[in-house]
PDB file of N, CA, C, O and CB in Angstrom:
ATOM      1  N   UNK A   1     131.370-136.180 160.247  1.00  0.00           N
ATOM      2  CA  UNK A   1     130.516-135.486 161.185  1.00  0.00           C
ATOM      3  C   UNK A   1     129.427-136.430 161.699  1.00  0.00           C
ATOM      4  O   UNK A   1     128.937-136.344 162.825  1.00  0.00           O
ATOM      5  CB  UNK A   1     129.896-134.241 160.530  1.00  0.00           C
ATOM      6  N   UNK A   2     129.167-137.130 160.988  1.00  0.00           N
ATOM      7  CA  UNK A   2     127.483-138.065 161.369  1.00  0.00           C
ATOM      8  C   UNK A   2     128.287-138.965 162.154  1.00  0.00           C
ATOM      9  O   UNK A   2     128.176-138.753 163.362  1.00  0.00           O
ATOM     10  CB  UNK A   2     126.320-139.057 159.840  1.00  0.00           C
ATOM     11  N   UNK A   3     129.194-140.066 161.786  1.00  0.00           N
ATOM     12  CA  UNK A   3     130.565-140.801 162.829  1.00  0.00           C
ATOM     13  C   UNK A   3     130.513-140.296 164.258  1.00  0.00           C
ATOM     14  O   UNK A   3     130.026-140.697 165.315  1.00  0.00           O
ATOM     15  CB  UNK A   3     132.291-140.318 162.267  1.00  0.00           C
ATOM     16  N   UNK A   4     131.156-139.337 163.885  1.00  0.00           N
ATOM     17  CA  UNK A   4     132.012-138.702 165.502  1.00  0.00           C
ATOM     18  C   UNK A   4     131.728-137.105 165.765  1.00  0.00           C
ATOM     19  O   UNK A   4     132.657-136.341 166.027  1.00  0.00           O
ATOM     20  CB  UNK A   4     134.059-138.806 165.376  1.00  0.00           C
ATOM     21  N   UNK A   5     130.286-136.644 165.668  1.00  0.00           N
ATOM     22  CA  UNK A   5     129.699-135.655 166.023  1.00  0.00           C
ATOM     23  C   UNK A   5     130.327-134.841 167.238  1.00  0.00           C
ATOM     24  O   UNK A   5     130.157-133.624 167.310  1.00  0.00           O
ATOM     25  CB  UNK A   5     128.495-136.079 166.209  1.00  0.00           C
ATOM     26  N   UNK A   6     131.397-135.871 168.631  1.00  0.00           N
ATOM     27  CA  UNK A   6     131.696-134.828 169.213  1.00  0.00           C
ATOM     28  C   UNK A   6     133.430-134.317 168.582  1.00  0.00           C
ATOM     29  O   UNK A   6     134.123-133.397 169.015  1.00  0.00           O
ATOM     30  CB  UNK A   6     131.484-135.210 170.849  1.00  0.00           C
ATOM     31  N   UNK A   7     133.625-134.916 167.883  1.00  0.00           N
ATOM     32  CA  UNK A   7     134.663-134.036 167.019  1.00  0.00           C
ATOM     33  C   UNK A   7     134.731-132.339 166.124  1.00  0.00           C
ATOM     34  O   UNK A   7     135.708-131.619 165.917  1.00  0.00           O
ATOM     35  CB  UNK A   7     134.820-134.961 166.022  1.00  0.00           C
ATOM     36  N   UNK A   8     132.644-132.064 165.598  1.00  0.00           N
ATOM     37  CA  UNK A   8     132.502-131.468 165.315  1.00  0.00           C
ATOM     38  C   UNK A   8     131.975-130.187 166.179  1.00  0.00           C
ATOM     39  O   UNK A   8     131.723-129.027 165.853  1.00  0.00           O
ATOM     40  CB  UNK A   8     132.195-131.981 164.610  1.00  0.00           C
ATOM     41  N   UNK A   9     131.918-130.870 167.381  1.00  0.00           N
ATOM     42  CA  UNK A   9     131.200-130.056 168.827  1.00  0.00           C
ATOM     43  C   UNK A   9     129.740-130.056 168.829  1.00  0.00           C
ATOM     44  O   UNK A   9     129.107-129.375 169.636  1.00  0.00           O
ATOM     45  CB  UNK A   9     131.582-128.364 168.956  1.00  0.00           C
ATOM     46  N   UNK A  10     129.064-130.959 167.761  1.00  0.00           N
ATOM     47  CA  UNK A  10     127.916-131.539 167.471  1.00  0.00           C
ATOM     48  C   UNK A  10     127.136-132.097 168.764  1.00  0.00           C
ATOM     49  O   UNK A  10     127.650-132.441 169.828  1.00  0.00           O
ATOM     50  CB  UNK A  10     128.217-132.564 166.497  1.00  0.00           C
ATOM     51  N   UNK A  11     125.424-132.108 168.332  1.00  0.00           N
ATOM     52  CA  UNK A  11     125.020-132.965 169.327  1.00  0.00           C
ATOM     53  C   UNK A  11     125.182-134.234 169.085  1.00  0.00           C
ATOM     54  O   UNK A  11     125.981-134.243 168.148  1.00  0.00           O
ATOM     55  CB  UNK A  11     123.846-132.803 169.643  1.00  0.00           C
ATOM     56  N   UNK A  12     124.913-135.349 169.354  1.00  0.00           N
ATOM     57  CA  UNK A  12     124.570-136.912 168.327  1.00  0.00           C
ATOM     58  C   UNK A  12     122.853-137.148 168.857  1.00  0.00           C
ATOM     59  O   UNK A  12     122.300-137.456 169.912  1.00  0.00           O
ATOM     60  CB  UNK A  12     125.927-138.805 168.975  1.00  0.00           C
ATOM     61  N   UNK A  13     122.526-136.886 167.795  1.00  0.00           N
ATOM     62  CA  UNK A  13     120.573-137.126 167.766  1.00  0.00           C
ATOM     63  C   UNK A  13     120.346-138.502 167.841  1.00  0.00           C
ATOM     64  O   UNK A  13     119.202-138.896 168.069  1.00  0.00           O
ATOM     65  CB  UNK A  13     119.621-136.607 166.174  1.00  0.00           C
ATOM     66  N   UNK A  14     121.576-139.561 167.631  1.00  0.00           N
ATOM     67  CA  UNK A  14     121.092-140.870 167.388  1.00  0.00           C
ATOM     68  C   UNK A  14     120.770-141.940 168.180  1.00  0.00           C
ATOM     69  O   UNK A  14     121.800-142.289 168.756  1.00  0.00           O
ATOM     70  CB  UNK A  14     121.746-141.304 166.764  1.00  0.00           C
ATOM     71  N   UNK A  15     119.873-142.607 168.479  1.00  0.00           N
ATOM     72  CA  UNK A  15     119.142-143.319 169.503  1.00  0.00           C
ATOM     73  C   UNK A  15     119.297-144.909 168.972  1.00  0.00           C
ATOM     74  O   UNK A  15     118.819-145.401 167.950  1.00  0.00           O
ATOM     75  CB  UNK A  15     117.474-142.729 169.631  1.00  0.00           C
ATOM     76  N   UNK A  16     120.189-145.599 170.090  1.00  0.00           N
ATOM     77  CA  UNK A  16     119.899-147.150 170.156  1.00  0.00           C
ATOM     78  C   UNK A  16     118.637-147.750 170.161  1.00  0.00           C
ATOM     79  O   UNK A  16     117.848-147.638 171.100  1.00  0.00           O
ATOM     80  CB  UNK A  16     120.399-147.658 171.230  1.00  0.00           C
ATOM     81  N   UNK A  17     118.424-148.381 169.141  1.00  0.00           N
ATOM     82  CA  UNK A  17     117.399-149.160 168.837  1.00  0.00           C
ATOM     83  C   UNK A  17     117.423-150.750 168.535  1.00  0.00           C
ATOM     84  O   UNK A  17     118.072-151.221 167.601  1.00  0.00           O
ATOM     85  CB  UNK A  17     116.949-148.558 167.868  1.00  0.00           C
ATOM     86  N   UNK A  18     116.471-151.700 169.627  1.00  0.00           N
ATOM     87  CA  UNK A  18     116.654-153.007 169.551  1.00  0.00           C
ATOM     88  C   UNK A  18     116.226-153.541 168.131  1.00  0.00           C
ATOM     89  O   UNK A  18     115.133-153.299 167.620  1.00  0.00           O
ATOM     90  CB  UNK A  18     115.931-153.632 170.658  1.00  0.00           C
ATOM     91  N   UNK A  19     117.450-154.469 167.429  1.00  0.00           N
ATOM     92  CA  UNK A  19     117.493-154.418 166.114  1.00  0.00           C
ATOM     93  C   UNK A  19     115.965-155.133 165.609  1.00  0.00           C
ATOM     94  O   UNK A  19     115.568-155.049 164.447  1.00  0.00           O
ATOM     95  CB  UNK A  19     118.906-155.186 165.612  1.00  0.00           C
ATOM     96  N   UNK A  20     115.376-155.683 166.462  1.00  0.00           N
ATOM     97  CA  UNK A  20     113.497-156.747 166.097  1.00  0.00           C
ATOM     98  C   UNK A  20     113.327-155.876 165.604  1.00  0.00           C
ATOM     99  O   UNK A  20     113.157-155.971 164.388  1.00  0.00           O
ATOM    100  CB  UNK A  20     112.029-157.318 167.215  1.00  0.00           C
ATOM    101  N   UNK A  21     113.245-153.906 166.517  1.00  0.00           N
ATOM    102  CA  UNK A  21     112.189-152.804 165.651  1.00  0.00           C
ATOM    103  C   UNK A  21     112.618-152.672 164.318  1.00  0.00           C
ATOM    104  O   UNK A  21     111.899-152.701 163.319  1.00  0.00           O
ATOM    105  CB  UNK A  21     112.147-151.214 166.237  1.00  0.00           C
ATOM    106  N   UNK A  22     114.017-152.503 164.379  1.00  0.00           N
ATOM    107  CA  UNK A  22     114.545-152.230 162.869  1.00  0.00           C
ATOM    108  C   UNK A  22     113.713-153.202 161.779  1.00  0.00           C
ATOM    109  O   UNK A  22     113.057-152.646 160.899  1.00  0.00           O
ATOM    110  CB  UNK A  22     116.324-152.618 162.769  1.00  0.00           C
ATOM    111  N   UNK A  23     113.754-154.580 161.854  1.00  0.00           N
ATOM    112  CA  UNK A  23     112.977-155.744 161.500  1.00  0.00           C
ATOM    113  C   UNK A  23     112.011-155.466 160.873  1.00  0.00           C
ATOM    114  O   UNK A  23     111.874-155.600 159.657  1.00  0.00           O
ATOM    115  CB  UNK A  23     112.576-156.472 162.419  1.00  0.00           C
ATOM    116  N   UNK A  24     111.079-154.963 161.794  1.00  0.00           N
ATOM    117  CA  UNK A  24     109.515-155.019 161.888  1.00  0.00           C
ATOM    118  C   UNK A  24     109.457-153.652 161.084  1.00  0.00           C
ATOM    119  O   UNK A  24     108.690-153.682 160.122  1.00  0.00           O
ATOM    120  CB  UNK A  24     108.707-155.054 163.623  1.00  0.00           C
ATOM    121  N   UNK A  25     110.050-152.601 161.279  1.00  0.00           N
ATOM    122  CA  UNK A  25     109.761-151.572 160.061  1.00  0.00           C
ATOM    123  C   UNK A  25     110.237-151.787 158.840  1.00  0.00           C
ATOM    124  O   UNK A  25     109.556-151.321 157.926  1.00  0.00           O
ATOM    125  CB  UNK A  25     110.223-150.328 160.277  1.00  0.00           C
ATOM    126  N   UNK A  26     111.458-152.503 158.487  1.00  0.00           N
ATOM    127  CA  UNK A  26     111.815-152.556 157.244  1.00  0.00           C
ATOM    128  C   UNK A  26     110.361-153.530 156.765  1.00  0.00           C
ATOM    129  O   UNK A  26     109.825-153.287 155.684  1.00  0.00           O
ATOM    130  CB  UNK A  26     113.495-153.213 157.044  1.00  0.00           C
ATOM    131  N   UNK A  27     110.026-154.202 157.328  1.00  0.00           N
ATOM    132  CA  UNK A  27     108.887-155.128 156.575  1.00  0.00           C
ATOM    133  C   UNK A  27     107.999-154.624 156.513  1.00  0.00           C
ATOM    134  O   UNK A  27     107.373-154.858 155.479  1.00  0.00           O
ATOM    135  CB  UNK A  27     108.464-156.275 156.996  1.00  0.00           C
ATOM    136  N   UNK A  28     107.343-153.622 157.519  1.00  0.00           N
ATOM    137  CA  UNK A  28     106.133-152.887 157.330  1.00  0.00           C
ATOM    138  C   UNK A  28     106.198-151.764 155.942  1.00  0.00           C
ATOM    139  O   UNK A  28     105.369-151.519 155.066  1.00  0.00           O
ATOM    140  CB  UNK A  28     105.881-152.090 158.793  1.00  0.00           C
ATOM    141  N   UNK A  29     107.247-151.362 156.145  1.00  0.00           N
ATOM    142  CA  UNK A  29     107.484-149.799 155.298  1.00  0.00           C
ATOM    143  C   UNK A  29     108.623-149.957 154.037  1.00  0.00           C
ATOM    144  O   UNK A  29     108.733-149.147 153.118  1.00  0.00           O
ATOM    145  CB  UNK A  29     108.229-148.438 156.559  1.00  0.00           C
ATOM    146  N   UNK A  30     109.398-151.122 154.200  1.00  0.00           N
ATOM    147  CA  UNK A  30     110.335-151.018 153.406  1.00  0.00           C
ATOM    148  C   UNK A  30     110.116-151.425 152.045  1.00  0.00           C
ATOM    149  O   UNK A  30     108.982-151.872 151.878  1.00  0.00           O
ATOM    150  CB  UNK A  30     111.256-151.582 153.899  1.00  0.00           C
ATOM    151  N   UNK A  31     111.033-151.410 150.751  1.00  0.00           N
ATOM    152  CA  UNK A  31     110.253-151.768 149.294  1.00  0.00           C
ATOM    153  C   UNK A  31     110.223-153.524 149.405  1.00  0.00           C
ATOM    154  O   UNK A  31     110.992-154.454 149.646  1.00  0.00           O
ATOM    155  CB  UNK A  31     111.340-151.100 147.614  1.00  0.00           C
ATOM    156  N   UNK A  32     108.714-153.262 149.038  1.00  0.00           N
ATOM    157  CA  UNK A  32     108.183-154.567 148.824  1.00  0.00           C
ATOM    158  C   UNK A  32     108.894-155.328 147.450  1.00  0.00           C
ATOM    159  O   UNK A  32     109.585-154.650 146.690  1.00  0.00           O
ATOM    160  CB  UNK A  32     106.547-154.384 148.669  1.00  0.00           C
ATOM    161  N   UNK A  33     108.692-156.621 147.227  1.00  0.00           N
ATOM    162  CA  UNK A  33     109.236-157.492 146.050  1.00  0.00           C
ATOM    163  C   UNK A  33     108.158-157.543 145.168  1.00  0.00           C
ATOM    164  O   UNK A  33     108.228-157.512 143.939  1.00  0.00           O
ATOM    165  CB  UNK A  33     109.714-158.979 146.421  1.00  0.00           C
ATOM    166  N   UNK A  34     106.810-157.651 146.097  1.00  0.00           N
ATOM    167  CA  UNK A  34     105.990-157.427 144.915  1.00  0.00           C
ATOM    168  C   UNK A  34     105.144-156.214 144.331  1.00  0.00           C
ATOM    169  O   UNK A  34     104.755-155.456 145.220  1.00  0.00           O
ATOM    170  CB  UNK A  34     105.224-158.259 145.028  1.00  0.00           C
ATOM    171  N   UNK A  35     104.825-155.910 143.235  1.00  0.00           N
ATOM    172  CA  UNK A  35     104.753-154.153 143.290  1.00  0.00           C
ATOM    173  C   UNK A  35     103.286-154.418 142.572  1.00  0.00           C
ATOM    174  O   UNK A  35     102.902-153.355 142.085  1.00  0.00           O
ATOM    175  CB  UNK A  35     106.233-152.936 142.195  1.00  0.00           C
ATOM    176  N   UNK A  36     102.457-155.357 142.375  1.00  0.00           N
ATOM    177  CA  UNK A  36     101.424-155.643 141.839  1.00  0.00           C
ATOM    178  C   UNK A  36     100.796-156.869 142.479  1.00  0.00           C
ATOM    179  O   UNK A  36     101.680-157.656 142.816  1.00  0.00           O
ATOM    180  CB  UNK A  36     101.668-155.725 140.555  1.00  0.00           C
ATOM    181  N   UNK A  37      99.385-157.368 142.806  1.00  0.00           N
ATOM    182  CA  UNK A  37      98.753-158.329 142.497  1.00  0.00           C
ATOM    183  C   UNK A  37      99.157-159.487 141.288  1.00  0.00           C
ATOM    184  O   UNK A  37      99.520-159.072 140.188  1.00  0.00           O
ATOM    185  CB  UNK A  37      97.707-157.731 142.321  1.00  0.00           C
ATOM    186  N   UNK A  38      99.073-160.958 141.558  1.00  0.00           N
ATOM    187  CA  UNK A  38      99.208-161.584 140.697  1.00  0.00           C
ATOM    188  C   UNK A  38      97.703-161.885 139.151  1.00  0.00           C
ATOM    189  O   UNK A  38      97.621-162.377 138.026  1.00  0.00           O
ATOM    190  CB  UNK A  38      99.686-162.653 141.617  1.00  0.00           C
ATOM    191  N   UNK A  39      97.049-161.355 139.920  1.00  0.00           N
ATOM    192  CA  UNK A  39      95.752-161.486 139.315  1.00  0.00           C
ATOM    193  C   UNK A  39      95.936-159.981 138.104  1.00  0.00           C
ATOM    194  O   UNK A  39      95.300-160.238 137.082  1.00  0.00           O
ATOM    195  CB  UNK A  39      94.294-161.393 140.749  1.00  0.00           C
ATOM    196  N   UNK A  40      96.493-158.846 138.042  1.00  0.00           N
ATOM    197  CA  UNK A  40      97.319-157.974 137.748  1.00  0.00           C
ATOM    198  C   UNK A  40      98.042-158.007 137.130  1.00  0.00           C
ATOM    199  O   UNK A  40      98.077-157.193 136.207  1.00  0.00           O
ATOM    200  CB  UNK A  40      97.717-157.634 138.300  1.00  0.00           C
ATOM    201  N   UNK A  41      98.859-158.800 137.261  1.00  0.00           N
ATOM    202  CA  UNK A  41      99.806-159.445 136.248  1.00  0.00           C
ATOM    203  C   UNK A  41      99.988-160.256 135.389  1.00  0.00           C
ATOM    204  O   UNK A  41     100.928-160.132 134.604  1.00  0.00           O
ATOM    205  CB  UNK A  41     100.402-159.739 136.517  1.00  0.00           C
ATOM    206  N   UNK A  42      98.989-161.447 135.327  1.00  0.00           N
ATOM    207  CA  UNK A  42      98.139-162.136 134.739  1.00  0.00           C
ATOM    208  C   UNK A  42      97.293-161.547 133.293  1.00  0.00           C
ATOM    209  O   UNK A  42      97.188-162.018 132.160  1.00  0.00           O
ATOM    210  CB  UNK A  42      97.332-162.420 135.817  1.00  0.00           C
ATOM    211  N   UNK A  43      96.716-160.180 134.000  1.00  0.00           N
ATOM    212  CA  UNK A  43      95.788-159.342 133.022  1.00  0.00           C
ATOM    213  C   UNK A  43      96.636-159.046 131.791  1.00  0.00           C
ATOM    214  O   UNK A  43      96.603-159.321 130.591  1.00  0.00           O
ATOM    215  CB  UNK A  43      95.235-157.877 133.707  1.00  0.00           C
ATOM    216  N   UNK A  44      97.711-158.095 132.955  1.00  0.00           N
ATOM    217  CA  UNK A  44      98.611-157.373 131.978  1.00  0.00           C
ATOM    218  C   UNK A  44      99.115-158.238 131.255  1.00  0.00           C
ATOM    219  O   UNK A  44      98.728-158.020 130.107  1.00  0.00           O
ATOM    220  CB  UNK A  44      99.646-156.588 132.480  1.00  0.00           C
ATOM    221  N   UNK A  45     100.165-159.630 131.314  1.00  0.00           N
ATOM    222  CA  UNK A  45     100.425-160.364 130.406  1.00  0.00           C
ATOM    223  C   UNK A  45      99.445-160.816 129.347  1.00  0.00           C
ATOM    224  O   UNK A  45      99.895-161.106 128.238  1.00  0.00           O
ATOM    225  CB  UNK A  45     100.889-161.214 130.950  1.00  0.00           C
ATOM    226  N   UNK A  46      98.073-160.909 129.597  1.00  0.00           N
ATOM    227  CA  UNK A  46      97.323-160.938 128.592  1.00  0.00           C
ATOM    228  C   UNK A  46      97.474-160.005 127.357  1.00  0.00           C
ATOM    229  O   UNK A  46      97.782-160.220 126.185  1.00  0.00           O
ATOM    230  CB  UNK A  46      96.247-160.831 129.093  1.00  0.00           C
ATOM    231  N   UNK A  47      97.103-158.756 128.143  1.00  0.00           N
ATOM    232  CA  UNK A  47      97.468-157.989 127.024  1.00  0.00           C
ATOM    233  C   UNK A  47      98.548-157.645 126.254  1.00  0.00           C
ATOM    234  O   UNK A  47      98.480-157.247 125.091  1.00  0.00           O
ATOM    235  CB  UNK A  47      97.212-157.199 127.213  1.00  0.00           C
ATOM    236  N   UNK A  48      99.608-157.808 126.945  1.00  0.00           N
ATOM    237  CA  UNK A  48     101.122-157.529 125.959  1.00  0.00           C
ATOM    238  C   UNK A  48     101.967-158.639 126.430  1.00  0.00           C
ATOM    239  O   UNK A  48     102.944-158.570 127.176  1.00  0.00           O
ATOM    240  CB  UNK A  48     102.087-155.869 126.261  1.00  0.00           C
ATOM    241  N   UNK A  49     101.457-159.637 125.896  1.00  0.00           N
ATOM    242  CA  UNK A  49     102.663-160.451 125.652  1.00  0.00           C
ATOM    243  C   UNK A  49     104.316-160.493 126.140  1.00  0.00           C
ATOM    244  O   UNK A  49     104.773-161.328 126.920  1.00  0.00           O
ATOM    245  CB  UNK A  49     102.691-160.312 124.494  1.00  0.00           C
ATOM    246  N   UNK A  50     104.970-159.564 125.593  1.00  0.00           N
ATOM    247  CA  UNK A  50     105.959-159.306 125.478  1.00  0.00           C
ATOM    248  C   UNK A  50     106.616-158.735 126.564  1.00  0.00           C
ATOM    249  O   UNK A  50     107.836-158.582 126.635  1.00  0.00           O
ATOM    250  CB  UNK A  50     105.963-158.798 124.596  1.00  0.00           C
ATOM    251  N   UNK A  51     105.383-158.262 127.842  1.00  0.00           N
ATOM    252  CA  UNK A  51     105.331-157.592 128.823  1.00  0.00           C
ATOM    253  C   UNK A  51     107.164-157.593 129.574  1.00  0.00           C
ATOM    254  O   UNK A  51     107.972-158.514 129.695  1.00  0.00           O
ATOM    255  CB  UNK A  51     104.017-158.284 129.691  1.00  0.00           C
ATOM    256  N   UNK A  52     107.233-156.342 129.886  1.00  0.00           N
ATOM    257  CA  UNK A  52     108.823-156.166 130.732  1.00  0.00           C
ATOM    258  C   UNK A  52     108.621-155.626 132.283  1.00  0.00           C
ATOM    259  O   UNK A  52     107.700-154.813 132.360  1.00  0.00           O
ATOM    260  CB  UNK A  52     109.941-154.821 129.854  1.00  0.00           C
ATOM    261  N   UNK A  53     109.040-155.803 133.070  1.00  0.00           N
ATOM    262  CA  UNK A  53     108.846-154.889 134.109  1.00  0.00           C
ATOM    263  C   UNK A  53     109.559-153.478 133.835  1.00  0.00           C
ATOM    264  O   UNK A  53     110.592-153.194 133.230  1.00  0.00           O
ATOM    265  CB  UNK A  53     109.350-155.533 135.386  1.00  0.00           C
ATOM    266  N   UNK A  54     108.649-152.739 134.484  1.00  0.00           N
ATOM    267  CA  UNK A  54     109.745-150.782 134.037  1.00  0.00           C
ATOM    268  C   UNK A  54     110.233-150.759 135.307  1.00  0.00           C
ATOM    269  O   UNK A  54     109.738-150.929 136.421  1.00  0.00           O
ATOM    270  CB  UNK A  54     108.650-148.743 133.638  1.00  0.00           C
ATOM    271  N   UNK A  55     111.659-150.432 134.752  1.00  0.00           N
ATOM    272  CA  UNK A  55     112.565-149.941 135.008  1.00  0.00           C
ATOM    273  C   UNK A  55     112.865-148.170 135.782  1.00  0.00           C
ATOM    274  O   UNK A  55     113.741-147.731 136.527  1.00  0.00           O
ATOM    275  CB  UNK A  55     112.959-150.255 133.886  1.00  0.00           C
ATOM    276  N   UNK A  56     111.879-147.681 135.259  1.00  0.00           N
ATOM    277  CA  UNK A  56     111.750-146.193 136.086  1.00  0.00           C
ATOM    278  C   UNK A  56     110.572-145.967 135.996  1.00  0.00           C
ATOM    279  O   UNK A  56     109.689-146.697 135.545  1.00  0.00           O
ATOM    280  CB  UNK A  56     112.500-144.895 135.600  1.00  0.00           C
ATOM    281  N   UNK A  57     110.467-144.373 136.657  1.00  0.00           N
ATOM    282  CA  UNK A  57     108.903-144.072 136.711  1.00  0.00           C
ATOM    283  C   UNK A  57     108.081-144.326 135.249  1.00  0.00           C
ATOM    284  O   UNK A  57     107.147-145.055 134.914  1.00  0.00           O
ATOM    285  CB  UNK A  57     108.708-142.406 137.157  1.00  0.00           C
ATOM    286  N   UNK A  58     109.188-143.032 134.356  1.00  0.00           N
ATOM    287  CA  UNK A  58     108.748-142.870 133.250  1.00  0.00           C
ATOM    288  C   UNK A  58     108.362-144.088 132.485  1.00  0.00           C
ATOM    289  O   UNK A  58     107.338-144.057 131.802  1.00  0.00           O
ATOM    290  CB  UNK A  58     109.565-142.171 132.686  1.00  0.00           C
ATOM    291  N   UNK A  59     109.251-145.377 132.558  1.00  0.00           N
ATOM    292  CA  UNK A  59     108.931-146.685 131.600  1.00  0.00           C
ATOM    293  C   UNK A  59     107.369-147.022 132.542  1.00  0.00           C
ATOM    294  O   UNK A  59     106.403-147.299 131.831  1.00  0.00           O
ATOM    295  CB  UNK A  59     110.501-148.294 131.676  1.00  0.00           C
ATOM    296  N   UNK A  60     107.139-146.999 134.043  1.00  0.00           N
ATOM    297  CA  UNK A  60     106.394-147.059 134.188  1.00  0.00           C
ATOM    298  C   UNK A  60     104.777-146.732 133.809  1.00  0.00           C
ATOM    299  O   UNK A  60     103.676-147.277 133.736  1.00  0.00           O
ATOM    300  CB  UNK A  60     106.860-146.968 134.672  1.00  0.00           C
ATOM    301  N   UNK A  61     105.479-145.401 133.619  1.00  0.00           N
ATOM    302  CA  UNK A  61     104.075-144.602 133.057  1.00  0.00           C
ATOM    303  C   UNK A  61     103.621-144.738 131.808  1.00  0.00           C
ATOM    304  O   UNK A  61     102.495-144.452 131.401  1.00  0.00           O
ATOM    305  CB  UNK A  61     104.148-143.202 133.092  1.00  0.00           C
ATOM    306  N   UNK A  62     104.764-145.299 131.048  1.00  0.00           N
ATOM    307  CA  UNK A  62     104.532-145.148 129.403  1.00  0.00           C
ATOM    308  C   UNK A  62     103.936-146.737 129.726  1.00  0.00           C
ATOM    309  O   UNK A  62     102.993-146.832 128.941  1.00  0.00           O
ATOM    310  CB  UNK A  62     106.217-144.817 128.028  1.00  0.00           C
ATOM    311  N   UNK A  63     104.027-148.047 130.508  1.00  0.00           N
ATOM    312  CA  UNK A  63     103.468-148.903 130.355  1.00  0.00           C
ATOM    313  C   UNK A  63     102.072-148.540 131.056  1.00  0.00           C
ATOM    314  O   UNK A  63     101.306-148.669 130.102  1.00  0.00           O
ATOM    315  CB  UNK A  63     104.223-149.937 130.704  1.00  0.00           C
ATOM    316  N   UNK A  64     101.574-148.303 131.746  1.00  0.00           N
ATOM    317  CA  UNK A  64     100.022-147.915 132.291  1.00  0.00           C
ATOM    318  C   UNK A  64      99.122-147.445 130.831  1.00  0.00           C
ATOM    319  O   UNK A  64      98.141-147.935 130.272  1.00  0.00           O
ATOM    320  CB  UNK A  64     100.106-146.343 133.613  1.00  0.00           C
ATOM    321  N   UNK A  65     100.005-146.237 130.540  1.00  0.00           N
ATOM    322  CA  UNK A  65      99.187-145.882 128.716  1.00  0.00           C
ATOM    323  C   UNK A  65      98.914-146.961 128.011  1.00  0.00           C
ATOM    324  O   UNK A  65      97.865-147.247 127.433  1.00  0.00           O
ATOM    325  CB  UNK A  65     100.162-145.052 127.491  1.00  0.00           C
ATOM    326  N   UNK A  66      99.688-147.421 128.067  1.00  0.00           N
ATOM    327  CA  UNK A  66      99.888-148.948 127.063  1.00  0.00           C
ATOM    328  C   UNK A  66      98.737-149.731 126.981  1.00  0.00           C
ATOM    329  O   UNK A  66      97.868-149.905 126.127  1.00  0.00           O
ATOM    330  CB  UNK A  66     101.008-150.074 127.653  1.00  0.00           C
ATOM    331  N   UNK A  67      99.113-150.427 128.814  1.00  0.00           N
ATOM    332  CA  UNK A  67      97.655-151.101 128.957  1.00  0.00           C
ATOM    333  C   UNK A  67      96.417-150.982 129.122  1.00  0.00           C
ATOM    334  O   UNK A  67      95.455-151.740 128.996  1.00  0.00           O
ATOM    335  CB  UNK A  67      97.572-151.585 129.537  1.00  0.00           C
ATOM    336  N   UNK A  68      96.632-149.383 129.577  1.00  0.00           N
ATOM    337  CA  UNK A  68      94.981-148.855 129.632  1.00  0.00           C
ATOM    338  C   UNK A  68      94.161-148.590 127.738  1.00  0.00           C
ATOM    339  O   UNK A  68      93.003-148.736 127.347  1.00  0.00           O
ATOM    340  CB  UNK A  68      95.078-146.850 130.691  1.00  0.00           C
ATOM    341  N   UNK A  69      95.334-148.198 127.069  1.00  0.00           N
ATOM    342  CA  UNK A  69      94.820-148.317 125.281  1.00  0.00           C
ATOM    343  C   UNK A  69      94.508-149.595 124.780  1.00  0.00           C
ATOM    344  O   UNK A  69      93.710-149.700 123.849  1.00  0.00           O
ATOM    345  CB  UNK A  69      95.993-147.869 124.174  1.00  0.00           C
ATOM    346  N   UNK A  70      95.231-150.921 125.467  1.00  0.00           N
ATOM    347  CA  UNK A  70      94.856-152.232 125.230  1.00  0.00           C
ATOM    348  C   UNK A  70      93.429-152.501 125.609  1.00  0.00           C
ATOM    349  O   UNK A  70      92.455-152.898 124.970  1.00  0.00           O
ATOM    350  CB  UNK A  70      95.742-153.111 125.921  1.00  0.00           C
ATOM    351  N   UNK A  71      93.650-152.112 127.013  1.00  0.00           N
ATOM    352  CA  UNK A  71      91.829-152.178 127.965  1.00  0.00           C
ATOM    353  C   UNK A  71      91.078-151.458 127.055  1.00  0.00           C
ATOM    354  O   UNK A  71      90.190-152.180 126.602  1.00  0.00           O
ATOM    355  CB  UNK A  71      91.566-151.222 129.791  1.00  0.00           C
ATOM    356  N   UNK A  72      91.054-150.084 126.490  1.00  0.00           N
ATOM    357  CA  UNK A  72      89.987-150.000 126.045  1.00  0.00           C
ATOM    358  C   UNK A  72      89.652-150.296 124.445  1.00  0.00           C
ATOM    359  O   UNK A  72      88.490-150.328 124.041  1.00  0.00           O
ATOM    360  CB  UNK A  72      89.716-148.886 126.458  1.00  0.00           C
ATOM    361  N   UNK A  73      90.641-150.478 123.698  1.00  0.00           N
ATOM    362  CA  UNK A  73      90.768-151.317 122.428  1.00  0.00           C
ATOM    363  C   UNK A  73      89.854-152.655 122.538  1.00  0.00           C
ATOM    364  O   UNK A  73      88.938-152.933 121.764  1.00  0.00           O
ATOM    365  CB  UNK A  73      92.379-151.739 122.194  1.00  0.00           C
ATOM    366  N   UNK A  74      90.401-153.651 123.972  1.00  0.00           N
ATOM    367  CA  UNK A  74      89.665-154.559 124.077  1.00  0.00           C
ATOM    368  C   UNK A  74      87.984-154.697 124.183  1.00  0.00           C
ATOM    369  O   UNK A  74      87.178-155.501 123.715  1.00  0.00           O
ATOM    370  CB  UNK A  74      90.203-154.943 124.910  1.00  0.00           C
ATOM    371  N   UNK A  75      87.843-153.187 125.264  1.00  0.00           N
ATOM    372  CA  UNK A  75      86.404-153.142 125.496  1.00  0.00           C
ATOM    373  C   UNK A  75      85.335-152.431 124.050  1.00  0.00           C
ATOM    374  O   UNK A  75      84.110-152.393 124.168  1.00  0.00           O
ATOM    375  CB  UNK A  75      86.299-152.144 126.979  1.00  0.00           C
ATOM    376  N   UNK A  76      85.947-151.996 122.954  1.00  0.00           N
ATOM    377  CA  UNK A  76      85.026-151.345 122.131  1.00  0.00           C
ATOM    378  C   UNK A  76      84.483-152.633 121.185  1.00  0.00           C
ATOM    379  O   UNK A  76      83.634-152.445 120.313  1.00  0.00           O
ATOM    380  CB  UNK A  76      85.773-150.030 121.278  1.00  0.00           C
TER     381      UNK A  76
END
């Protein structure tokens, strides 16, 4: 159906677009490579060593706990 919309008696919504725009939005909007500051990453390796990048939200979130209990372990 999305293909050959007039097969389905469909409209086709889809609009030619000069491929630069395509370009210029994937770079504006699309996923970045870097997902942190290096100065950030730096920290965090301070504190855990062993540091991994997460893999999903959740590993994400369970590492933020992590380092924020390191941060304030460090600061008392």
């Amino acid at each position: 159906m999305y293909f050959v919309p007039e097969v389905f008696g469909v409209h086709d919504f889809g609009k030619k677009v000069d491929q630069k725009y395509v370009d210029v939005c994937c770079e504006m909007y699309g996923l970045r490579k870097t997902v942190c500051c290096q100065e950030f990453q730096g920290l965090a390796q301070l504190l855990k060593p062993d540091l991994h990048s997460p893999t999903t939200a959740y590993d994400a979130l369970e590492l933020n706990r992590e380092l924020l209990k390191l941060i304030d372990e460090y600061m008392e």
